[in-house]
N, C-alpha and C positions, 0 to 999 in steps of 0.2 A: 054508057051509064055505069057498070062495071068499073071501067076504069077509074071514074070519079070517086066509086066508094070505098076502092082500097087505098086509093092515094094517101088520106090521111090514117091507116094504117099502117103503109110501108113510113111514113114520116114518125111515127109513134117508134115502129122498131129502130128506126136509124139513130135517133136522140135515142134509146136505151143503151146502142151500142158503145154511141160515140163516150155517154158517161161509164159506162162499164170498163170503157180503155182507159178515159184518164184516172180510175179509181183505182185502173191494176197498175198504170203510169207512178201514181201518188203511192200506190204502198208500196214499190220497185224502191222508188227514193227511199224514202224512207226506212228501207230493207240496209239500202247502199248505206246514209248515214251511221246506220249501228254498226254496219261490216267495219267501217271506217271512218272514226269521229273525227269530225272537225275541229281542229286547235282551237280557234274561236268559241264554238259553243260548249265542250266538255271537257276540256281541260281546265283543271285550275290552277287561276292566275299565279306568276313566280311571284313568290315572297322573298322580302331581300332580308337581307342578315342584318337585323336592326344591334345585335352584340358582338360585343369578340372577348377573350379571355385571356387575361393577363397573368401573368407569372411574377410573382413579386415575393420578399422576406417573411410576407404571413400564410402563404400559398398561390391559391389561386382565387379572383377574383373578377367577374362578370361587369362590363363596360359596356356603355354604348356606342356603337361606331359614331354615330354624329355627338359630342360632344360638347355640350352649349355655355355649360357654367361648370367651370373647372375651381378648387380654392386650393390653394396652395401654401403650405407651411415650410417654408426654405426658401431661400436668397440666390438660391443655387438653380433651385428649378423655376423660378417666376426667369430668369437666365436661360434654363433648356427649351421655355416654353417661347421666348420672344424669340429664340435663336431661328424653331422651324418656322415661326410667323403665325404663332398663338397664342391669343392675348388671356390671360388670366381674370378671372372673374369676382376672385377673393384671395386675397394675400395677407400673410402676415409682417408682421413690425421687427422691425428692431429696437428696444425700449432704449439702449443706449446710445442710440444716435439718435433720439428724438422722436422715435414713434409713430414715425412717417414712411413713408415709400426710400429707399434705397436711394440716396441723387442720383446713382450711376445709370440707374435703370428710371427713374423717374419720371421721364420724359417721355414715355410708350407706356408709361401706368393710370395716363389720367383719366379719371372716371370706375378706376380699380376697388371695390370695395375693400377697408381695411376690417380686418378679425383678430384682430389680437395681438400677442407674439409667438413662437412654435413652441417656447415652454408653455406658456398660459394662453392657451387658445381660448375666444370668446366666442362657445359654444350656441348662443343667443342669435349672434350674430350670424355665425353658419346655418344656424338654421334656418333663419329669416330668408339667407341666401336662397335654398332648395336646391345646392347645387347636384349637380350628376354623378361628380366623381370627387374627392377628397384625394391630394397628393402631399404626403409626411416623411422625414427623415425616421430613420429606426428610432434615433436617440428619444423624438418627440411621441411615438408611439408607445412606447413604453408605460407611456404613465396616461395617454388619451387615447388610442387604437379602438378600443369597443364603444369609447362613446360615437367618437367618431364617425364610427363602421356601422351604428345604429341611422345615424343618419344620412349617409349615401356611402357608396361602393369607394374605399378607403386602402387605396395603392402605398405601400410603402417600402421606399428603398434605402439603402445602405449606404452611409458616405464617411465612415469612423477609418480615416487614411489608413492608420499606422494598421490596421488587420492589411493589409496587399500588400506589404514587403514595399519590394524593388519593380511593383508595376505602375510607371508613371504617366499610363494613360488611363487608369481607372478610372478617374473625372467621367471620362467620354461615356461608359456605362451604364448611368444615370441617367445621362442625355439621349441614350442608344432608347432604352428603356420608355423614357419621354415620350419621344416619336413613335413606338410601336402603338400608345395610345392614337393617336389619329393616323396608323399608316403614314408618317414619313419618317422612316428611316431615312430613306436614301436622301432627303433632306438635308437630315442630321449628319450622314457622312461626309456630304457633300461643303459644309458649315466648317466639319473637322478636318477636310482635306484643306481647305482655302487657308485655315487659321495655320496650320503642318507649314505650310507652306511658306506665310507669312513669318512666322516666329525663326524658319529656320533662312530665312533672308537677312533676320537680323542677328540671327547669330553669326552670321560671316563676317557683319561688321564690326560685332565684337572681337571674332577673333583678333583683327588688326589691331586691338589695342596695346600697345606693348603693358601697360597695368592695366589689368581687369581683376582684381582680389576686391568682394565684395560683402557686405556686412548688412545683413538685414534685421533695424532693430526695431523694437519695440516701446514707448516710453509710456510707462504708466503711473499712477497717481506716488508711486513710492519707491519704485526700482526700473530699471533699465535690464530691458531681456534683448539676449540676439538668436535671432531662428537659425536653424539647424538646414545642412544640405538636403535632408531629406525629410519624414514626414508630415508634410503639407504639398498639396498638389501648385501653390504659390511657390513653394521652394525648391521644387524639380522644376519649373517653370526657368527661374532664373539658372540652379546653378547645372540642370542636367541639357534642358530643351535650347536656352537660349546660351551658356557657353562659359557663366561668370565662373570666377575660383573665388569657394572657400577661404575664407581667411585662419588665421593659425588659430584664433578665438571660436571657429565657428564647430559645434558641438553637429557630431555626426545626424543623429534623429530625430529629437527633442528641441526645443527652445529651453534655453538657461537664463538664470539672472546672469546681469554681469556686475561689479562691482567697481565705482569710480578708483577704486586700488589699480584693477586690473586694463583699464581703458586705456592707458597709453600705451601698451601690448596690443591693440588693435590694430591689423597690418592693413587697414582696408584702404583699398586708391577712391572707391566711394561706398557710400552708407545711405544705404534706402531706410528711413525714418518712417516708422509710423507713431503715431500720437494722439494718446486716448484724449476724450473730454476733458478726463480729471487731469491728465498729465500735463497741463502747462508750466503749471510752478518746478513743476520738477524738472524739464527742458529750460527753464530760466536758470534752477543751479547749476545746471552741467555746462551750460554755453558763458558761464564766470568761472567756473572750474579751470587753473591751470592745465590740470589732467587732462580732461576730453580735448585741450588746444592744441596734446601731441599728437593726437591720432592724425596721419596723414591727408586722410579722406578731409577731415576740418582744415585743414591749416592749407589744402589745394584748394578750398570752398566747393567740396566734391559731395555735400551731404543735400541731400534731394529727401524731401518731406510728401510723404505720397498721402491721398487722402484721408487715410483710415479705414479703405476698404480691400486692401489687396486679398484678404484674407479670404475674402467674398468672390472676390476675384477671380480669385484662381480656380473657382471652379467650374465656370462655363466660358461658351465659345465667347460672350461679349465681353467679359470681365478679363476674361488674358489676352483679348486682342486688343483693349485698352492698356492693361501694362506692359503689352510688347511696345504700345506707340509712345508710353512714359518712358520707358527705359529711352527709347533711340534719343527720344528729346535729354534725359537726364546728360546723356554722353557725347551731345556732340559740341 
């Protein structure tokens, strides 16, 4: 009888024990947790680096790493942009060629919003955009930078040739600059090695020309200019990168008028022709002109009419590996 009446005693004590273990079980854990938190539950989450900071001619300025709508005021960089495989979101015009997309570039711009030109940027327009980042040449800055800069983060670089002397790879700078907004650099090097490479393939072919004196002009609505050996990144293109000579007319750093007096003094074996809008009638009088029929380059039919963008050209990786493939055509 005894036994019967403690039984549900000793069961009363054993259920107190058993919870009184797992309660000392439960705050042991619980002890260990705070000794040593769990990555999961008390750490906080990594944040990623939604900016990065750019260095540019007005200091510094604050970017987004993912970049979505870029607008672009220069010829040059809607060029740096397509080179790493970035498509622009808003570009501007060139009023004298029509007001359109670049043809050179034309064909990877469709669907590009247009905003104006880089002197007369249409501010309306940009803003409609919402873009992320604004990218400007110094020149255009100048006179639109704080509006600009009011309305998104407003990067601007330097491309005024003739400040860099005798450095004929400045071009790449801009482009180098380009890239660091979405991290590809090594992209962009890679763009500049390909083209290095190409341009100096064709300069081997030029060497073999026994005349290579070349003449780069320009015909505009009332005179006849010829570019100079060096500043323009177009004219180290031809006469330092790719191998042409100077002719006796050709003015060391500048572009000059030339005058049909002095034309048949042009020693050139061929003449790269560029030719404004205006400038047809004026290319009508010189091609009746006795004069321009001495110059050599003419009278071998050596005179090659390039589109009217070399100027454009010459400053990115698409634009001079376009006039490296003109040139081979011009000369064979």
């Amino acid at each position: 009888m005894l036994k019967n009446k403690l039984t549900p005693l000793v069961c009363l004590i054993i259920l107190l024990l058993t919870m009184s273990a797992c309660g000392g079980a439960s705050g042991n854990t619980s002890q260990k947790e705070t000794d040593h938190p769990s990555p999961q539950t008390t750490d906080a989450p990594e944040t990623e680096n939604l900016t990065r900071t750019i260095t540019h001619l007005k200091g510094e300025t604050i970017v987004p790493v993912d970049i979505e709508r870029i607008v672009v005021l220069s010829a040059a960089y809607i060029d740096h942009l397509l080179t790493i495989g970035e498509k622009p979101y808003g570009v501007n015009v060139e009023v004298r060629y029509g007001g359109d997309y670049l043809p050179y570039l034309a064909s990877e711009l469709e669907g590009v919003q247009l905003v104006g030109s880089a002197d007369n940027p249409n501010l309306e327009a940009i803003v409609a955009l919402d873009p992320d980042v604004i990218l400007v040449e110094s020149r255009t800055a100048e006179e639109t930078y704080a509006q600009l800069d009011k309305i998104a983060p407003t990067i601007v670089l330097g491309t005024e040739w003739l400040e860099y002397e005798d450095d004929t790879t400045y071009w790449t700078k801009d482009l180098l600059k380009v890239a660091e907004l979405y991290d590809k650099v090594d992209v962009a090097k890679e763009k500049i090695a390909e083209l290095k490479a190409k341009t100096a393939e064709a300069s081997e072919t030029i060497k073999k020309l026994e005349q290579k004196k070349l003449a780069y002009l320009r015909v505009r609505e009332k005179n006849l200019q010829i570019y100079a050996g060096k500043g323009h990144p177009t004219n180290t293109l031809l006469y330092h990168d790719l191998g042409f000579l100077p002719t006796g007319l050709t003015p060391e750093e500048q572009r000059a008028d030339l005058s049909l007096e002095v034309v048949p003094d042009l020693d050139a074996d061929y003449i790269v022709m560029e030719v404004d809008p205006n400038g047809r009638e004026n290319l009508n009088s010189m091609n009746q002109s006795t004069l321009w029929g001495k110059v050599p380059a003419v009278q071998n039919e050596k005179v090659y009419e390039t589109d009217s963008f070399w100027l454009f050209k010459g400053w990115g990786v698409i634009g001079r590996g376009q006039i490296v493939d003109e040139v081979l055509s011009m000369i064979e």
